[in-house]
C-alpha positions as CSV (number, residue, x, y, z in Angstrom):
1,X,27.2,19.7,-17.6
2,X,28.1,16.2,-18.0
3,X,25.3,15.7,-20.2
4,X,26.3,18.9,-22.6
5,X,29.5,17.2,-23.1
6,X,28.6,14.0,-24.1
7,X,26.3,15.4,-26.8
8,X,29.1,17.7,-28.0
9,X,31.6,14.8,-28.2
10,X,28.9,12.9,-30.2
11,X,28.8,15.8,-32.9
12,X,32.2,15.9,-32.9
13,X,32.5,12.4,-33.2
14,X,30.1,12.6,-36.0
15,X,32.1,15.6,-37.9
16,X,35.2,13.5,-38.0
17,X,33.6,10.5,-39.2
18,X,31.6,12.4,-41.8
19,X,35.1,13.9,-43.0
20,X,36.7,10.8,-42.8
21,X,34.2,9.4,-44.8
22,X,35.3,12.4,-47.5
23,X,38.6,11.7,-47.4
24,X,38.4,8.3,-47.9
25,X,35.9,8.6,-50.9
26,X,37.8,10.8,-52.9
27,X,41.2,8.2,-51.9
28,X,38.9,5.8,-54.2
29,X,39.2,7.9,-57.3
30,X,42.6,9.0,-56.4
31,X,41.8,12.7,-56.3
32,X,40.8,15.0,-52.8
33,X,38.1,17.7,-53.2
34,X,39.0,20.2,-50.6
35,X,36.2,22.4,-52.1
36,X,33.3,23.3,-49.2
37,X,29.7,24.2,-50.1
38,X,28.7,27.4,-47.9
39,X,25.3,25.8,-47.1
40,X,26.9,22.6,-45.9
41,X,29.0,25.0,-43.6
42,X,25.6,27.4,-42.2
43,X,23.8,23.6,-42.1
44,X,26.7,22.6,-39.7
45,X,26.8,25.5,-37.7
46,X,23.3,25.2,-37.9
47,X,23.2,21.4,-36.1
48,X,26.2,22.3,-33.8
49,X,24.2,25.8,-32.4
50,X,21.1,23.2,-32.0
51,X,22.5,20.5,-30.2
52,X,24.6,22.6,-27.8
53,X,20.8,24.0,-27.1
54,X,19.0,21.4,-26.4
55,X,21.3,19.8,-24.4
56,X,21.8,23.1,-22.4
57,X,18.0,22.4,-22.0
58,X,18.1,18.8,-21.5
59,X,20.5,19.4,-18.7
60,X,18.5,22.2,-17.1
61,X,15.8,20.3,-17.0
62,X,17.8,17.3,-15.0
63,X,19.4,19.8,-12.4
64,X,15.5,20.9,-11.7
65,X,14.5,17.5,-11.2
66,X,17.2,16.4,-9.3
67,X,16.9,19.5,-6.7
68,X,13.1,18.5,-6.3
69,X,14.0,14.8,-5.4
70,X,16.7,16.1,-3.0
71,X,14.2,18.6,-1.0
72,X,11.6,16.0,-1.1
73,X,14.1,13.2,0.1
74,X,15.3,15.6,2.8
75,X,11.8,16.1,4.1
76,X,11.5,12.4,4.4
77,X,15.0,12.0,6.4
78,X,13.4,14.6,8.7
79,X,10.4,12.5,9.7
80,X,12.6,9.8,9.8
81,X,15.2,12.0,12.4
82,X,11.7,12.9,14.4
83,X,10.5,9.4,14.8
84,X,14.3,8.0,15.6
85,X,13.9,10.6,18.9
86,X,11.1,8.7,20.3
87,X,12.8,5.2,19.4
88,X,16.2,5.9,21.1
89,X,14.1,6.9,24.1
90,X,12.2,4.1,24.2
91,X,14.8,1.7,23.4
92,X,16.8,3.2,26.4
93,X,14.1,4.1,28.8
94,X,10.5,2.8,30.7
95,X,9.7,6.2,31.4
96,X,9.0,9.0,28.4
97,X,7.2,12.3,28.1
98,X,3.7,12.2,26.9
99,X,3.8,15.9,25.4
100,X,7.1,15.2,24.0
101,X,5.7,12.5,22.1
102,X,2.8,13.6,21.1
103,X,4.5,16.5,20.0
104,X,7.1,14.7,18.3
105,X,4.8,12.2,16.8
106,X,2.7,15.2,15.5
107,X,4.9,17.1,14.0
108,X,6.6,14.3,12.0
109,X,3.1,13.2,10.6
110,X,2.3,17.2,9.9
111,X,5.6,17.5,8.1
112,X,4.8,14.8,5.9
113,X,1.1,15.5,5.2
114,X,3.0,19.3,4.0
115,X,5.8,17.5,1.9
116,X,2.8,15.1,0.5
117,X,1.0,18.4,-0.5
118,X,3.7,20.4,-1.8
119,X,4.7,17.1,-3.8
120,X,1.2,17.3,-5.2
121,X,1.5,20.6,-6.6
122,X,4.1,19.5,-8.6
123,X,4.0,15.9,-9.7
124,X,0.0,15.5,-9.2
125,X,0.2,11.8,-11.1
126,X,2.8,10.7,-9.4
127,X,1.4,11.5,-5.7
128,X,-2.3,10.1,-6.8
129,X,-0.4,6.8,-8.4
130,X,1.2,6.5,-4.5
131,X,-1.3,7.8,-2.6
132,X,-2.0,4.2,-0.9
133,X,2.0,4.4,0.1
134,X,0.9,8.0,2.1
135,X,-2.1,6.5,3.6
136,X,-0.5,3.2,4.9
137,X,2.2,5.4,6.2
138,X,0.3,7.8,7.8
139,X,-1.6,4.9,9.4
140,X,1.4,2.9,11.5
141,X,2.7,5.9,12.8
142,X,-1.1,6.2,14.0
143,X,-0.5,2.9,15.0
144,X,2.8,4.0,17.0
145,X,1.0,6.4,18.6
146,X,-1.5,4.4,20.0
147,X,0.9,2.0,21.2
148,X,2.6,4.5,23.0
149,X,-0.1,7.3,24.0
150,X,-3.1,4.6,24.9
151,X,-3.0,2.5,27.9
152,X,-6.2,0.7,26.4
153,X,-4.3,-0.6,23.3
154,X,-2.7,-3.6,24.7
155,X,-5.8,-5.2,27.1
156,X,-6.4,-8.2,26.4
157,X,-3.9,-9.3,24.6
158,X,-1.7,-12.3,25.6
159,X,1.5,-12.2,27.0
160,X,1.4,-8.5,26.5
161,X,0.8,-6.0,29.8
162,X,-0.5,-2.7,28.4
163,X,1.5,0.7,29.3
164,X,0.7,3.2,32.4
165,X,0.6,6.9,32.2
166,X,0.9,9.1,35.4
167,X,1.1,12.9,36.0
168,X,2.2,13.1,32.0
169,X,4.5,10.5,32.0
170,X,4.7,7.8,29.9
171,X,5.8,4.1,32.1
172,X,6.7,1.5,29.2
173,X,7.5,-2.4,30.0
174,X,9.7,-5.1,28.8
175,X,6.4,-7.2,27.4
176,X,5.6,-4.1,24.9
177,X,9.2,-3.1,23.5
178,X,9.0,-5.6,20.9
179,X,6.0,-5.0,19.6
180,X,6.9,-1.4,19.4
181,X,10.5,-1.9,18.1
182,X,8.6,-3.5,14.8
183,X,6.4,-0.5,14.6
184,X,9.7,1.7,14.3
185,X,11.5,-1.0,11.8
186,X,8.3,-1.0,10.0
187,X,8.3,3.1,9.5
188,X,11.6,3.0,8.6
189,X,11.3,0.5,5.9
190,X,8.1,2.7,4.5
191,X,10.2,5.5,4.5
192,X,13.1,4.2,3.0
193,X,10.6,3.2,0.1
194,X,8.6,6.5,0.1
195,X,12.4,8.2,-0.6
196,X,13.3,5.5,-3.3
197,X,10.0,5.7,-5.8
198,X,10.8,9.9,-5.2
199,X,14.3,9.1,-6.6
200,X,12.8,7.2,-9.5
201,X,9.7,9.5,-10.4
């Protein structure tokens, strides 16, 4: 409502000027005329009635906005309390479920693909001016899934000794945590962005 008040202290604002303005014209010739037209007072009532409308709608129109942002930055947080799971475990541990990640990793990708959609349906210009921010995001927590789920990803590489699974368990080592620690910063820094450019559409 705080936008309904600031147009009603603008017309107010506006009334007393406009009636100062009356009194201080007929100061000039040194007589008042108190007299009031009855179209002058219908055209006021008139402009009041209107701009306590629109701003009723102008306000309306805000409060729906700003409870779309809020759902759609919500959904975000939620990927971003899905993937921060699988970091504190990895960050802790050498040894992690492989269902539980895969699990966890699929279900924060499937509940962003569903926000993405839903987002779509309601600000399709928006979501097809960002659809390279969806994309790239979708792709590194790909990329932290292969990190994590594919003992083939690190071969090769120097310094670097890839990761072991056994009997569904996941056996991390000291040489990948860093690489994977700047897949998670990474996320959350897309993420952060993804819920920033919502605020502003």
């Amino acid at each position: 409502m705080n936008t309904v008040k600031w147009i009603l202290a603008l017309v107010a604002t506006f009334i007393i000027g406009w009636l100062a303005g009356q009194i201080c014209e007929a100061w000039v010739f040194f007589e008042l005329d108190w007299s009031v037209e009855v179209m002058d007072i219908i055209t006021l009532i008139t402009e009041v009635g209107l701009a306590i409308f629109v701003a009723i709608i102008i306000e309306k129109s805000i409060q729906d906005t700003r409870i779309e942002k809020d759902f759609y930055i919500k959904e975000i947080d939620n990927v971003a309390d899905l993937l921060s799971e699988i970091e504190k475990s990895s960050t802790r541990n050498n040894i992690l479920s492989l269902f539980e990640v895969n699990y966890t990793i699929g279900r924060s990708r499937k509940l962003l693909q569903s926000m993405w959609k839903s987002l779509q349906t309601r600000k399709a210009n928006y979501c097809k001016n960002h659809a390279t921010e969806l994309t790239t995001l979708l792709t590194t927590i790909k990329g932290l899934s292969s990190r994590l789920t594919d003992t083939k990803y690190y071969k090769g590489q120097m310094g670097i000794e890839p990761i072991s699974i056994t009997n569904g368990k996941i056996y991390l080592n000291n040489t990948v945590k860093g690489d994977i620690e700047s897949v998670f910063a990474d996320l959350k820094e897309k993420l952060l962005q993804m819920k920033i450019n919502i605020n502003k559409m």
